[in-house]
C-alpha positions as a LaTeX table, in Angstrom:
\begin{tabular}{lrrr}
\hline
Residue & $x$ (\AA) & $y$ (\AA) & $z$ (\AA) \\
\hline
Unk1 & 79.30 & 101.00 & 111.16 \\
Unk2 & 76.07 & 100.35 & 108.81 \\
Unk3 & 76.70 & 97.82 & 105.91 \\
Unk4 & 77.78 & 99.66 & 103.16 \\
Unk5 & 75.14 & 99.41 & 100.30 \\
Unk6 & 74.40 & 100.70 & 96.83 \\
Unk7 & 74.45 & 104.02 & 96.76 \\
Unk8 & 76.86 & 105.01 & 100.02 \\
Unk9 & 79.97 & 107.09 & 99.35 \\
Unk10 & 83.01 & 104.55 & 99.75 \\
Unk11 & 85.32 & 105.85 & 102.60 \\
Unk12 & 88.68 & 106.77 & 100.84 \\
Unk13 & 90.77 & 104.36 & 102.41 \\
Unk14 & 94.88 & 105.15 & 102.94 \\
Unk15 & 96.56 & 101.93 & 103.35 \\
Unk16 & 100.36 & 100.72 & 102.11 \\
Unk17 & 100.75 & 98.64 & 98.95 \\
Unk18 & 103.50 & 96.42 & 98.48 \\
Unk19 & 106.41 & 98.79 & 98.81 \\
Unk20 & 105.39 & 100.35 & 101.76 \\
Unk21 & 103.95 & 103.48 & 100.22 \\
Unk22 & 100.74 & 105.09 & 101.67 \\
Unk23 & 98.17 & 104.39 & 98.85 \\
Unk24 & 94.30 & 105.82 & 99.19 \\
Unk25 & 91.42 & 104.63 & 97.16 \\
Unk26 & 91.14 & 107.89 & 95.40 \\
Unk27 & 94.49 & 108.13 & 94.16 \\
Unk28 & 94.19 & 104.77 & 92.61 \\
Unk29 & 91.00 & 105.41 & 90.89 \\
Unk30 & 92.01 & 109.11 & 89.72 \\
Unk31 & 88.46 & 109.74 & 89.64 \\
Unk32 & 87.88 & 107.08 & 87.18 \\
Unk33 & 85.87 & 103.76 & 88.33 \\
Unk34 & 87.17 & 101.73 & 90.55 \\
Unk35 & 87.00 & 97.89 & 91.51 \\
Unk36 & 87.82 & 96.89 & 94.98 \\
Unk37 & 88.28 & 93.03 & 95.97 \\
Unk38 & 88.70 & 92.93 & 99.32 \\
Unk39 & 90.83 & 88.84 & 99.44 \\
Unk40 & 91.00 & 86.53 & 102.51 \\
Unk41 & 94.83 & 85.95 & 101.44 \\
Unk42 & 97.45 & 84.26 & 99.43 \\
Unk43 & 96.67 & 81.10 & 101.76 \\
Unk44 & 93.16 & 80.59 & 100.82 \\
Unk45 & 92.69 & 78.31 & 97.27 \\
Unk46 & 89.68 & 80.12 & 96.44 \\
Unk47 & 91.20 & 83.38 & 96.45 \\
Unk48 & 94.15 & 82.31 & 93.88 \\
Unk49 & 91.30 & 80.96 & 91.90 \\
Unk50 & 89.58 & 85.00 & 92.03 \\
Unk51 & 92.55 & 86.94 & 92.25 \\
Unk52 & 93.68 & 85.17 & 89.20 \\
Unk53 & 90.53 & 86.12 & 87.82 \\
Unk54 & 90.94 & 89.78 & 88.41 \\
Unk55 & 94.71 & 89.54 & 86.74 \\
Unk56 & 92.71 & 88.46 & 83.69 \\
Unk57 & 90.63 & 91.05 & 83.52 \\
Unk58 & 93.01 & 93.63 & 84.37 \\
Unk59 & 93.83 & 94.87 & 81.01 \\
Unk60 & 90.81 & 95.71 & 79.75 \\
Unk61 & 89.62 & 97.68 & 83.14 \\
Unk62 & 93.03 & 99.85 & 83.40 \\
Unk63 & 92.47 & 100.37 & 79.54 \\
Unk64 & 88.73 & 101.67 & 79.40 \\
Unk65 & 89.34 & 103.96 & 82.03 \\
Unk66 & 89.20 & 102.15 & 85.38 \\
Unk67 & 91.04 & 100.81 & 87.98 \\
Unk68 & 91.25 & 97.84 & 90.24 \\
Unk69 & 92.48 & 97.69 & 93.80 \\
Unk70 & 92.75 & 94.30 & 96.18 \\
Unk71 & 92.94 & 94.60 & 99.71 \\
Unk72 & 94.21 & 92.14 & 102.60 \\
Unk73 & 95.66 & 91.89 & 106.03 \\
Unk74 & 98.78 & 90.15 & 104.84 \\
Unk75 & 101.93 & 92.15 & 105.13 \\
Unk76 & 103.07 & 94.49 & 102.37 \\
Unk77 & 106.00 & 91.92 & 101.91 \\
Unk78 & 103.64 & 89.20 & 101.31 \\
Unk79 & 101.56 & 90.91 & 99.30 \\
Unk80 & 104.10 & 91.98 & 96.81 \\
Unk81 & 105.27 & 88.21 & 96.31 \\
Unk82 & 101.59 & 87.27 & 95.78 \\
Unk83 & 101.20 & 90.02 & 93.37 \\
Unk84 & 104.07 & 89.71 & 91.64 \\
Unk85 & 103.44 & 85.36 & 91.58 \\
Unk86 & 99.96 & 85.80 & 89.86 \\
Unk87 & 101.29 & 88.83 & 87.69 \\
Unk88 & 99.20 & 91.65 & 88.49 \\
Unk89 & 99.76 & 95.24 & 87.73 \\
Unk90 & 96.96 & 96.77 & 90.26 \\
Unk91 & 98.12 & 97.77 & 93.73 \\
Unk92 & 97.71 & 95.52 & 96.73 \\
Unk93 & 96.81 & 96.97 & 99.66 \\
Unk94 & 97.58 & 96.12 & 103.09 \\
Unk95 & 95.54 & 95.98 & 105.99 \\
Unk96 & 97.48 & 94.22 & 108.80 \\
Unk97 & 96.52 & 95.38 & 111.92 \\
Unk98 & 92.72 & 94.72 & 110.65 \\
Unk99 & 92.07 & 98.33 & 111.54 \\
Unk100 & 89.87 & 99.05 & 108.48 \\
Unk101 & 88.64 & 95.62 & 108.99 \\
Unk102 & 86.78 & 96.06 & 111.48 \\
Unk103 & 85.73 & 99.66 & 110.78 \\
Unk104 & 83.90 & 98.59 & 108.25 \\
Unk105 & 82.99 & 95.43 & 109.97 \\
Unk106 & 84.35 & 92.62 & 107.19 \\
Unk107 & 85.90 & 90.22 & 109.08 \\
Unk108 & 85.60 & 86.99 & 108.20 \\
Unk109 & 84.54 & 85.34 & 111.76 \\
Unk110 & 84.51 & 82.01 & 111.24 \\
Unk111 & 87.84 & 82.22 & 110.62 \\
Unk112 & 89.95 & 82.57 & 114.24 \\
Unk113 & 93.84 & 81.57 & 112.63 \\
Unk114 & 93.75 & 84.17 & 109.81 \\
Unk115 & 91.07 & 86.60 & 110.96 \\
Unk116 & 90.93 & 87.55 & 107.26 \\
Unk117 & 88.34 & 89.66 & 105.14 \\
Unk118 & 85.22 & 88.50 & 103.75 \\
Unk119 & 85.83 & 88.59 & 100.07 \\
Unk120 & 83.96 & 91.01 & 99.03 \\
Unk121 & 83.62 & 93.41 & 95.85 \\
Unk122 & 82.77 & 96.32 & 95.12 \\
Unk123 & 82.16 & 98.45 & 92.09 \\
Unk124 & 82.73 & 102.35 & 92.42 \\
Unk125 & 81.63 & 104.91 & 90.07 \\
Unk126 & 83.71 & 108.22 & 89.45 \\
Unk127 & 82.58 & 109.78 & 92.56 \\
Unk128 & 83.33 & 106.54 & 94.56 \\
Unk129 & 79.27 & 105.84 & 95.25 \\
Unk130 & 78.78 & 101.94 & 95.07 \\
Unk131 & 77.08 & 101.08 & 92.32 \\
Unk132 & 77.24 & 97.14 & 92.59 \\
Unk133 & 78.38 & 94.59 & 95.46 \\
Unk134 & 78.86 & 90.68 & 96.08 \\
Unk135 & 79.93 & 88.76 & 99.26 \\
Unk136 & 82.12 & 85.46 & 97.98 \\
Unk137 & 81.48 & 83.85 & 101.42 \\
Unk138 & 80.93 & 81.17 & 99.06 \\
Unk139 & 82.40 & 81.02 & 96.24 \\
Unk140 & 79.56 & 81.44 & 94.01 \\
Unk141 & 78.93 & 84.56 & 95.54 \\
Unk142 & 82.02 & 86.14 & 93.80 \\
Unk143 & 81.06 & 87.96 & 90.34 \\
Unk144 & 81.92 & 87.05 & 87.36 \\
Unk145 & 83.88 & 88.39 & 84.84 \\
Unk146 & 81.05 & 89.17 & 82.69 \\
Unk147 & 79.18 & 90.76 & 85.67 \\
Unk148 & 81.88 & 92.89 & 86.70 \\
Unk149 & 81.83 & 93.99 & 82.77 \\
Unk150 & 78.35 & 94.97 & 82.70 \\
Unk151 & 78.34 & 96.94 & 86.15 \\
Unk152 & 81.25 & 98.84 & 84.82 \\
Unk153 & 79.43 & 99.25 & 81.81 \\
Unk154 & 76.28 & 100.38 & 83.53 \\
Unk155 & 78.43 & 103.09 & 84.98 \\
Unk156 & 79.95 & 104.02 & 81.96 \\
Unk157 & 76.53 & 104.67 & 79.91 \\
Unk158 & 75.65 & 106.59 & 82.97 \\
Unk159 & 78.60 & 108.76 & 83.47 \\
Unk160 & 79.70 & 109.16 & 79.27 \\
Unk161 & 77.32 & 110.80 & 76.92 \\
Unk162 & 79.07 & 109.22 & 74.18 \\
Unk163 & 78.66 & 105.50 & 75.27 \\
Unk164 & 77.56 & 103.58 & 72.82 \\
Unk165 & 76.89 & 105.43 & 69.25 \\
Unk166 & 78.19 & 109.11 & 70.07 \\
Unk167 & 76.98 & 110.52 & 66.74 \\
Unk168 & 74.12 & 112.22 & 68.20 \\
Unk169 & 75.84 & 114.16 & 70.48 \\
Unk170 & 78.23 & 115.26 & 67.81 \\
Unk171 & 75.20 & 116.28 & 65.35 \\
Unk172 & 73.80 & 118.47 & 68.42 \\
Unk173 & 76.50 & 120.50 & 68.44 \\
Unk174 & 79.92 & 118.21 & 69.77 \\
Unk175 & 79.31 & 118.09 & 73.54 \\
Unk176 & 76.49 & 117.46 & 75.95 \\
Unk177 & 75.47 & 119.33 & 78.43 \\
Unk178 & 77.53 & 120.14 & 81.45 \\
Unk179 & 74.34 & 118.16 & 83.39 \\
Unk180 & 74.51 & 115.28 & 81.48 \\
Unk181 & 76.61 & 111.98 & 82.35 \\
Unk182 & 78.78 & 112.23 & 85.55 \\
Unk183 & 77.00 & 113.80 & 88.45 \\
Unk184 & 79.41 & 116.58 & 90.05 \\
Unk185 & 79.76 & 119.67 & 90.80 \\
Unk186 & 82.43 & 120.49 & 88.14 \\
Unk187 & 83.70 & 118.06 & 85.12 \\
Unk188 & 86.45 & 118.29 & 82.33 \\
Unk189 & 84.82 & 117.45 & 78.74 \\
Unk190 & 87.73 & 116.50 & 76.58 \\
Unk191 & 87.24 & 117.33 & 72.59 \\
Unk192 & 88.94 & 117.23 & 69.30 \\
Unk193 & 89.95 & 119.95 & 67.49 \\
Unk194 & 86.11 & 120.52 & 66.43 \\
Unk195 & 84.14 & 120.83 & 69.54 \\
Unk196 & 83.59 & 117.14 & 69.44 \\
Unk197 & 83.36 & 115.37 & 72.81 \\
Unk198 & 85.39 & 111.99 & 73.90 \\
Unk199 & 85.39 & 111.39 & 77.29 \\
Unk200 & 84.56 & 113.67 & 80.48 \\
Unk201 & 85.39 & 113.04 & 84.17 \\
Unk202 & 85.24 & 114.73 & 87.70 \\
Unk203 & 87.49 & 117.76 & 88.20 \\
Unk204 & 88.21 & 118.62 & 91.59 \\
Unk205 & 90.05 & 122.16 & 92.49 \\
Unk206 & 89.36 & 125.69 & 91.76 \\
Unk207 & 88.10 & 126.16 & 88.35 \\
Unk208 & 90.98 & 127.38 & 86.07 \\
Unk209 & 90.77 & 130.24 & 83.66 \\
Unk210 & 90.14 & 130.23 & 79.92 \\
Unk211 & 93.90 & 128.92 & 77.99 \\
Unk212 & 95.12 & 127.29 & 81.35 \\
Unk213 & 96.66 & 124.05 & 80.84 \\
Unk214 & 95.32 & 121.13 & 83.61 \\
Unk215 & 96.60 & 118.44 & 82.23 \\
Unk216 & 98.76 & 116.43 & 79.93 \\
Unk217 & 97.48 & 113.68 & 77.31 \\
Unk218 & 99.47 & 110.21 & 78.54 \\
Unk219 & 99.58 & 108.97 & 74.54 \\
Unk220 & 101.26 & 111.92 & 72.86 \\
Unk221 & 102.02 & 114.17 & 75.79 \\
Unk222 & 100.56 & 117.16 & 74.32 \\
Unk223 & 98.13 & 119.88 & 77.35 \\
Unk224 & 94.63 & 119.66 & 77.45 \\
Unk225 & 94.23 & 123.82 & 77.41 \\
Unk226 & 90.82 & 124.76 & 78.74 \\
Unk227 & 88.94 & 125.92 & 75.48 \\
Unk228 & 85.75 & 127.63 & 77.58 \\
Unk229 & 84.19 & 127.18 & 80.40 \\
Unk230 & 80.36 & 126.29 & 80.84 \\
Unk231 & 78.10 & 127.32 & 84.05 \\
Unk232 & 75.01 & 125.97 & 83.75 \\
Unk233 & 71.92 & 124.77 & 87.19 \\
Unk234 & 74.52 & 124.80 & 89.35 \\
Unk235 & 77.31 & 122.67 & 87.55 \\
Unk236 & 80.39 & 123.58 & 85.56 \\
Unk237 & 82.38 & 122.30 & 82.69 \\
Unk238 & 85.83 & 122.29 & 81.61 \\
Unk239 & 85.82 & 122.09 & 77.58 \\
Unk240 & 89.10 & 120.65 & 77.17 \\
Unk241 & 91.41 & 120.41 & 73.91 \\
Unk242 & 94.64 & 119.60 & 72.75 \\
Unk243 & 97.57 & 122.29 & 72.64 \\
Unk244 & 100.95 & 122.21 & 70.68 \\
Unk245 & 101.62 & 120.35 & 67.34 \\
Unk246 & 99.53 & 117.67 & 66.26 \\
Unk247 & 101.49 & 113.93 & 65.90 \\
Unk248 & 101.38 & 113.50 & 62.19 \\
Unk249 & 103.99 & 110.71 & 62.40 \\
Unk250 & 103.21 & 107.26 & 61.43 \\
Unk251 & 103.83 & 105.80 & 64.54 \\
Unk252 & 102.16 & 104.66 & 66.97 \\
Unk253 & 102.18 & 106.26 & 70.26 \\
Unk254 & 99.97 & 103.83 & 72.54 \\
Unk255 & 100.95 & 101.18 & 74.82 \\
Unk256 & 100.41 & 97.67 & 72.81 \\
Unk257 & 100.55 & 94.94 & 74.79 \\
Unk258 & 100.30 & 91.13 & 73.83 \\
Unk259 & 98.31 & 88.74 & 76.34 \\
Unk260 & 100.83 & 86.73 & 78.53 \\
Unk261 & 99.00 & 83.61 & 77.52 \\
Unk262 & 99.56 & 84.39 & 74.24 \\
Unk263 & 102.10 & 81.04 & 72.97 \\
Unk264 & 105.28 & 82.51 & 70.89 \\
\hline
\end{tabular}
């Protein structure tokens, strides 16, 4: 298989995380962006050092609409204790047979008693097209922290019209254009009560009618009801926005978390 390279549709790999369950890159990512570390193993000293890394930075991913994903050819068994020793929250995948390994051709060769993976990462955008990759041969090769932030960033300012100050798009009437940001075929647009637009992503499925529900919001569990529907060169969008009773309660219905590092 050709190297995969900026640009190149990720395969959507199926592999089992730690429990046993079948896992594929999609699912993880829910169409969202996705990191994927591929680790030589719990074994290797450099690789605590980077997936320890990646625990740190896992918050912030997971909570600006992202995922993260490692991948090894340790058993699910051992990846589970190494996940659960470092403290991470993002699925470990496992690869033990090295059948994706090799299908992709990331074997680390010099290696003959662990046959592991080259470390590399990638960054995904919504559709799963690379948008950024390192090889952490050596360790300096690994990215950053703040160079994984500002390829995920690059994506987002791509993919959201209202990156960075979103007042213009409210002022030219709520929500861009069903062309603008993410590139596909068909995308939800989720506003506020006004028209005004917060977020969009990829929608994959037959394109529902007018007052159909297609989702649920994960903070106050009320539907995203499809308000209209936009056809426009070719591409469609889902203007998404909020059913049921608003929360008018003072609480708050977010996940707050405090860092684990964080002395009591």
């Amino acid at each position: 298989m050709a190297d995969l390279v900026r640009g190149d549709i990720f395969p959507d790999l199926t592999l089992p995380e730690h429990t046993g369950r079948e896992l594929s890159l999609s699912e993880i990512a829910d169409e969202q962006p996705l990191v994927v570390c591929f680790l030589r193993g719990w074994w290797c000293p450099k690789e605590q050092i980077r997936a320890r890394m990646l625990v740190s930075m896992q918050e912030e991913v997971q909570r600006e609409y992202g995922a993260l994903v490692a991948i090894t050819v340790d058993s699910p068994y051992v990846n589970g204790t190494f996940r659960a020793g470092i403290g991470a929250t993002f699925p470990f995948l496992s690869d033990e047979d090295r059948r994706v390994a090799r299908e992709l051709d990331l074997l680390e060769r010099t290696d003959r008693k662990h046959v592991p993976y080259l470390p590399f990462t990638f960054v995904l955008d919504s559709n799963r097209s690379i948008q950024a990759s390192w090889c952490g041969f050596w360790y300096w090769g690994n990215p950053t922290p703040e160079e994984l932030r500002q390829a995920l960033r690059e994506i987002t300012k791509a993919e959201q019209p209202t990156f960075g100050d979103p007042r213009p798009v409210w002022r030219a009437g709520g929500a861009a254009a069903a062309g603008e940001g993410i590139a596909a075929g068909a995308v939800w647009i989720r506003e506020d009560v006004d028209g005004n637009e917060i977020q969009r992503g990829v929608f994959g499925g037959d394109v529902p009618e007018t007052g159909e529900e297609v989702s649920r919001s994960a903070v106050d569990g009320r539907p995203w009801i499809v308000h209209s529907v936009e056809r426009a060169h070719g591409r469609v969008a889902l203007h998404l926005r909020k059913g049921g009773e608003p929360d008018t309660s003072g609480l708050a219905r977010h996940h707050i978390t405090v860092p684990p590092s964080v002395n009591t």
